[in-house]
C-alpha positions as CSV (number, residue, x, y, z in Angstrom):
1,X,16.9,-4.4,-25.3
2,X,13.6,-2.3,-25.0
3,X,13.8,1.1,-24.1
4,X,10.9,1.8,-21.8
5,X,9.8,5.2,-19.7
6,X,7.6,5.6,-16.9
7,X,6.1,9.1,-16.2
8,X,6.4,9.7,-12.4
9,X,2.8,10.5,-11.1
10,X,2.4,14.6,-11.8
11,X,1.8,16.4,-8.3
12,X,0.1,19.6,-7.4
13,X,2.2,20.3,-4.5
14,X,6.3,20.2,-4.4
15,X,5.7,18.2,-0.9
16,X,4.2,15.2,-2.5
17,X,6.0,15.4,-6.1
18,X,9.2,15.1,-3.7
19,X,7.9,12.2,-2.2
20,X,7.0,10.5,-5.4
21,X,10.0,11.2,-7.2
22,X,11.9,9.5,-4.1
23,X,10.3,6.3,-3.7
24,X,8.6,5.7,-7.7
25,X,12.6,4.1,-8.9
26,X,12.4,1.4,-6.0
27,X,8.4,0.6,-6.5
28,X,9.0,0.5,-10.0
29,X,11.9,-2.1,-9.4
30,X,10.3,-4.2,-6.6
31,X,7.3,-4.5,-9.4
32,X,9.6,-5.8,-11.8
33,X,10.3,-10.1,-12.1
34,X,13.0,-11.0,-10.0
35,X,15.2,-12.2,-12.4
36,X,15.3,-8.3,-14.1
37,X,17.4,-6.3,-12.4
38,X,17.5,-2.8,-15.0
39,X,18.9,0.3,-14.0
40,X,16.7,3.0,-13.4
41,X,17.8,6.5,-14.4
42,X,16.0,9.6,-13.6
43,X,15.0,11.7,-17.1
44,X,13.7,14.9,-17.4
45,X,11.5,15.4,-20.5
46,X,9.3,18.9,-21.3
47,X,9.7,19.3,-17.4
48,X,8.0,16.4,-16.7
49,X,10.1,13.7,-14.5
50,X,10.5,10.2,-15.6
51,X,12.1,7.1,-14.9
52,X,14.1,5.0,-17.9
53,X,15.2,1.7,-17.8
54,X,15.5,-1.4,-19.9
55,X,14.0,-4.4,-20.3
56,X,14.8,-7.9,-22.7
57,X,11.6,-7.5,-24.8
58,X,8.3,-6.0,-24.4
59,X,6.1,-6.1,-21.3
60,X,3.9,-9.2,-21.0
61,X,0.3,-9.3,-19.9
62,X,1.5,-9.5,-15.9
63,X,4.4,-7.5,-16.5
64,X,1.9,-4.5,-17.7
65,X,-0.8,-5.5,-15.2
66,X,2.0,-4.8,-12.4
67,X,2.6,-1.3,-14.0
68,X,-0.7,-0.6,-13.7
69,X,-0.9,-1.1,-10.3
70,X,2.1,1.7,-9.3
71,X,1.5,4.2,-7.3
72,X,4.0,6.6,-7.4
73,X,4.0,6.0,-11.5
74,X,1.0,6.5,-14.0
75,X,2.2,6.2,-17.5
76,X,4.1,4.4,-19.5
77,X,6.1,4.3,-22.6
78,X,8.4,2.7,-25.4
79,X,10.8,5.0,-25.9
80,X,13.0,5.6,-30.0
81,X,15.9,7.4,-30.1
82,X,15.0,8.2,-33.8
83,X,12.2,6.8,-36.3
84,X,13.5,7.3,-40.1
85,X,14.6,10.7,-40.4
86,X,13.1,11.8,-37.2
87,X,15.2,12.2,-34.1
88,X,13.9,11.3,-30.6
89,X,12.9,10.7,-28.2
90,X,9.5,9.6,-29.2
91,X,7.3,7.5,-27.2
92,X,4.9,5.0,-27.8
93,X,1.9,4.3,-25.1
94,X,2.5,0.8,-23.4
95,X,-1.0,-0.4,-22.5
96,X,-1.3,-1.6,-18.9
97,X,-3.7,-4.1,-17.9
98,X,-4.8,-3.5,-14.6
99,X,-7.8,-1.6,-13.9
100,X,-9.6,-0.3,-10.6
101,X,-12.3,-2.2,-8.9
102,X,-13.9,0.7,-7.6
103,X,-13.8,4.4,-8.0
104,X,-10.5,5.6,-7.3
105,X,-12.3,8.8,-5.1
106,X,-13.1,6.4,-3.3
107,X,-9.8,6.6,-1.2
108,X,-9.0,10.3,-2.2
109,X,-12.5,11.6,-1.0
110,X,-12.0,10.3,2.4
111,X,-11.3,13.3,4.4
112,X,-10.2,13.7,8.2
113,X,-8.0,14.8,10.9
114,X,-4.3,13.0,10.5
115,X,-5.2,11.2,7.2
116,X,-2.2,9.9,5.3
117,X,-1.3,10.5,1.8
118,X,-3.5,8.2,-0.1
119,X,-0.7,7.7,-3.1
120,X,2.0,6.6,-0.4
121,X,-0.7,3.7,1.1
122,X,-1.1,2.7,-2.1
123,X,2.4,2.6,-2.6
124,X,2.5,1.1,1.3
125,X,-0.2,-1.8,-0.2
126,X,2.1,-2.5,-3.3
127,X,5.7,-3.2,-1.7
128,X,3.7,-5.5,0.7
129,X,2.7,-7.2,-2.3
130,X,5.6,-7.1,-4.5
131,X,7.5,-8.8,-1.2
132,X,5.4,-11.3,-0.5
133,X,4.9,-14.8,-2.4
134,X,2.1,-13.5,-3.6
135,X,3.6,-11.0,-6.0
136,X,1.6,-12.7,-8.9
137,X,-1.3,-12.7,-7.5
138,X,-3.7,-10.6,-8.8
139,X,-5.4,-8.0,-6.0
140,X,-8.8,-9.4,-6.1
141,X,-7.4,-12.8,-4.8
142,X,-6.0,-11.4,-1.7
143,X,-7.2,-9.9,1.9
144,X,-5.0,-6.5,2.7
145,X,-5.4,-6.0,6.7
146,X,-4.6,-3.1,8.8
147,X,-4.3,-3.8,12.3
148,X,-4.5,0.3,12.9
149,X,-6.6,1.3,10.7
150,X,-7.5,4.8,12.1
151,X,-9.8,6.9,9.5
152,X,-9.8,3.9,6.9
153,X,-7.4,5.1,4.2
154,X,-5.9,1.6,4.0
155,X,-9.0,-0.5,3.7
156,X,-10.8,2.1,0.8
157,X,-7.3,1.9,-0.9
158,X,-7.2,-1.8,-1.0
159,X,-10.8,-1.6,-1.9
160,X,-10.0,0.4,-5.1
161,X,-7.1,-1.9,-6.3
162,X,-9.5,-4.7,-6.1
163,X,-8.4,-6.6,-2.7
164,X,-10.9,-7.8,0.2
165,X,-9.9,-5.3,3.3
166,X,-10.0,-5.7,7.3
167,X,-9.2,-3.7,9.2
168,X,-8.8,-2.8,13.8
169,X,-9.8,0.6,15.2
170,X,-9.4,1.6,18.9
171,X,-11.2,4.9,18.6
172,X,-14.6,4.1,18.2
173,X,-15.9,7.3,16.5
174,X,-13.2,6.8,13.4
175,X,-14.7,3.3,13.2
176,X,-18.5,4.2,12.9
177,X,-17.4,7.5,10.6
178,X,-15.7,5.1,8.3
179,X,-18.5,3.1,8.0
180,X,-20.9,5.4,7.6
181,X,-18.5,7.2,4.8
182,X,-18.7,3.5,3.0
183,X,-22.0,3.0,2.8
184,X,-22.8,6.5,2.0
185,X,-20.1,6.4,-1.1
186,X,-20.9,3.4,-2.3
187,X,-24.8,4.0,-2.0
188,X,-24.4,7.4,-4.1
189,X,-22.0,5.7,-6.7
190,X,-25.1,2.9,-7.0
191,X,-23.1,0.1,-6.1
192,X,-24.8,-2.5,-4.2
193,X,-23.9,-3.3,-0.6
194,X,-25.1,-5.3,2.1
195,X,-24.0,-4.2,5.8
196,X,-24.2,-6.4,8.7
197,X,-23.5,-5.0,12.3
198,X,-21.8,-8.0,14.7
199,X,-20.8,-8.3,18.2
200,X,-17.6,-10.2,19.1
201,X,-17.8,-11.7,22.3
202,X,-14.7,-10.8,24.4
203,X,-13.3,-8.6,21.9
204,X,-15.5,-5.7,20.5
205,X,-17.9,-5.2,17.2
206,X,-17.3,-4.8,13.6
207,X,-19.3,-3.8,10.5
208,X,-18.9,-6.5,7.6
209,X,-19.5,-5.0,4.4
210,X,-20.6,-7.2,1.3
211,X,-19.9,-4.8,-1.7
212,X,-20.7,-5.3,-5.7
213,X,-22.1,-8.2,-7.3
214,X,-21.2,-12.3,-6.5
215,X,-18.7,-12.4,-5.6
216,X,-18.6,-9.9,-3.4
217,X,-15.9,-7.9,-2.6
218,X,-15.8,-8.1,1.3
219,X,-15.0,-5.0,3.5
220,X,-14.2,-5.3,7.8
221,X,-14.2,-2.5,10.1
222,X,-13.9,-3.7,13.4
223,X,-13.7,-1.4,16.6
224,X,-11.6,-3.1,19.5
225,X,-8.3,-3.7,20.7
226,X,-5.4,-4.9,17.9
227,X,-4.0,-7.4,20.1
228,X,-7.6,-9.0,19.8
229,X,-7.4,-8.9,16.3
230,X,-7.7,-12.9,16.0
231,X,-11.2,-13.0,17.1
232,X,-12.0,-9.3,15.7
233,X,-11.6,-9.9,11.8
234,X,-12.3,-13.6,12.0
235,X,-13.5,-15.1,9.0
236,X,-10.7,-13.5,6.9
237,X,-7.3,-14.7,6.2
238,X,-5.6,-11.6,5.0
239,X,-2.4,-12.1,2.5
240,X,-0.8,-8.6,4.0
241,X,-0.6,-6.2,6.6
242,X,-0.1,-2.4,5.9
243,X,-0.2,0.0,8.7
244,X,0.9,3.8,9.3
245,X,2.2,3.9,13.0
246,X,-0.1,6.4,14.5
247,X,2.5,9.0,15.2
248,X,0.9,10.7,18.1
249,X,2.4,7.5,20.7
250,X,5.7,7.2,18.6
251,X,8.0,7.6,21.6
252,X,9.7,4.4,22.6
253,X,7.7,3.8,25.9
254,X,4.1,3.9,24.0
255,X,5.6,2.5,20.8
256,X,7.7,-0.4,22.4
257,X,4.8,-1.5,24.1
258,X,2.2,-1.6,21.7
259,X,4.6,-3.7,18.6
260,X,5.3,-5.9,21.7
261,X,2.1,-6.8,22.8
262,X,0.6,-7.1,19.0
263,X,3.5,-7.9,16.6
264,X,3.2,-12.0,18.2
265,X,-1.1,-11.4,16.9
266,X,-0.6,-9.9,13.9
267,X,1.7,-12.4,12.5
268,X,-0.2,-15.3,13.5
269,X,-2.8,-14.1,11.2
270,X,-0.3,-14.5,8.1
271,X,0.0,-17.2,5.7
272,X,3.8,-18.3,5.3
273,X,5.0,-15.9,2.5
274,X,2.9,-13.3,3.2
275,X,4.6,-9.8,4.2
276,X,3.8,-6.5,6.2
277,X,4.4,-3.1,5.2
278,X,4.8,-0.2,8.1
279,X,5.7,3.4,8.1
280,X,6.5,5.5,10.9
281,X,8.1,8.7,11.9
282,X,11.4,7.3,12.1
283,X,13.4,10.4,13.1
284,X,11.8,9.8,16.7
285,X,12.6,6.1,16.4
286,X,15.7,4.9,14.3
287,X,15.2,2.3,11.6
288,X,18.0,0.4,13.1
289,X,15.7,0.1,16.6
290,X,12.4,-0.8,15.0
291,X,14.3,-3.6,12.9
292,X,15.2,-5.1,16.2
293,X,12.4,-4.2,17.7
294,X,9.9,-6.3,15.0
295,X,12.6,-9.3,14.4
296,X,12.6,-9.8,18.6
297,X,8.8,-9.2,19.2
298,X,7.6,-11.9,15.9
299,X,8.5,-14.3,13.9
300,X,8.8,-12.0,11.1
301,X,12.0,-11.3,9.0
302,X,12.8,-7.9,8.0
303,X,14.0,-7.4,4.4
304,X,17.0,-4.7,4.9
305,X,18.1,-5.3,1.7
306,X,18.2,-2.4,-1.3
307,X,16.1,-0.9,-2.2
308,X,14.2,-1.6,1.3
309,X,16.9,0.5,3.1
310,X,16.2,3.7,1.2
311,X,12.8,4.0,2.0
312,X,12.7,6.8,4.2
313,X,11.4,10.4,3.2
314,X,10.7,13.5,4.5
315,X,7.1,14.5,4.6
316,X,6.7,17.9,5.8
317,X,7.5,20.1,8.8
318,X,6.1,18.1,11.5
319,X,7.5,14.8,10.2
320,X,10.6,15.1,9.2
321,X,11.5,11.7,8.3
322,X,9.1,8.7,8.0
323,X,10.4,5.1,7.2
324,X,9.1,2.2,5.6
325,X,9.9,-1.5,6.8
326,X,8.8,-4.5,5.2
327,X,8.7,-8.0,7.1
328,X,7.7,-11.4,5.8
329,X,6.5,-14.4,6.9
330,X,9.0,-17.4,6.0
């Protein structure tokens, strides 16, 4: 067996280091083929957290490429009890393959009212992935949608790891402020982009954003309603759906109504494998309610299984619990 190390990500504050040492073991399983099931054991080295586990043999190409992509981890290592005379640990650099399509600032320099944690929608984007059929499937083959997509962290995430984006936005100022944060960004960083501004009859309008060189990697920022998200990001066929609840309506009443009335929509736009990824503030509204709530209101199968059932966190003293639950598409 290889002994292998991965360096949880390294946090300024003790808010978001306790978030990423609570959910890096179960990315950093659900990344891993199906067929290797290691233990993961926390490891403290220096002061520095880690995560151990073993594997049959080294890393292949997609095995590394899916380290890479982690969110909640950002290095990784062989690790020797002893070399010769020389007693461990010592660790040797495992090279990952993956590598950002765009600036990773892109996501991080985003700044507004409410955003969320750009590490945990990264980590929101990758157990979509690693759930779906498409687990495999490199990110610049697939379509990431957000059928809330509020100030945008979701689509300039999925931008950085290299995915085309869409995305629905009721309020129209977040809509034209995240397009005009795009095209601003992109046009300081000299990266080309062609913008086209649409109307979609019935339904609303939407910015379509044609970014680098052919083929382009395509961006949608559509302001409207979500349950008129069929005709709103038509033309893309996105792979996944990730989405942070908006927690300012998470009471039942406002919540209840709005997963009713778009879960059937959102859905329909899947492919048969592909999966969603939500979070929400679930100390207002138990797991065990929005499983029923999501499994009645689509077609959509929940995955309840570990780790999926020990997703939930604490973020800080307004939310003091927010949940994750994936659904796929069979």
């Amino acid at each position: 067996m290889i002994h292998l190390i991965a360096q949880i990500a390294p946090q300024r504050s003790t808010q978001y280091a306790d978030l990423a040492t609570t959910l890096a073991p179960h990315e950093l399983r659900l990344s891993l083929p199906d067929e290797v099931a290691p233990e993961i054991r926390p490891l403290t080295l220096a002061g520095q957290a880690y995560l151990q586990f073993d594997l049959p043999h080294m890393p292949d190409r997609k095995q590394r490429y899916q380290l890479g992509t982690l969110a909640m981890s950002n290095a990784f290592f062989r690790c020797y009890e002893k070399l010769g005379t020389v007693e461990g640990p010592l660790l040797q650099p495992v090279e990952t393959s993956f590598r950002p399509k765009l600036p990773p600032d892109l996501a991080m320099s985003r700044r507004y009212r409410g955003k969320t944690n750009e590490m945990f929608t990264h980590f929101l984007c990758n157990i979509a992935r690693f759930s779906s059929r498409f687990k495999e499937t490199s990110w610049e083959e697939l379509t990431v949608f957000d059928p809330l997509s509020g100030g945008g962290t979701t689509l300039l995430t999925a931008l950085v790891l290299g995915a085309n984006a869409a995305g629905v936005e009721q309020n129209d100022k977040d809509v034209e402020s995240t397009s005009a944060f795009l095209q601003q960004y992109l046009r300081e960083a000299r990266i080309g982009c062609q913008v086209r501004k649409e109307r979609v009859t019935g339904a609303g309008r939407r910015w379509a954003f044609e970014i680098g060189r052919r083929p382009h990697q395509r961006c949608l920022i559509a302001h409207g309603d979500t349950a008129k998200a069929v005709a709103l990001i038509s033309g893309f066929k996105p792979h996944l759906i990730v989405a942070d609840l908006p927690y300012g309506i998470q009471h039942h009443g406002p919540l209840e109504n709005l997963l009713t009335e778009a879960l059937p929509v959102w859905a329909s736009l899947l492919p048969k494998g592909g999966a969603m990824a939500l979070a929400w503030a679930s100390a207002r509204f138990p797991r065990e309610e929005m499983i029923a709530l999501v499994e009645a209101a689509s077609p959509l199968v929940v995955r309840n299984e570990p780790p999926y059932d020990a997703l939930a966190h604490r973020v800080d003293r307004v939310i003091k619990q927010r949940d994750v639950l994936v659904a796929c598409k069979a």
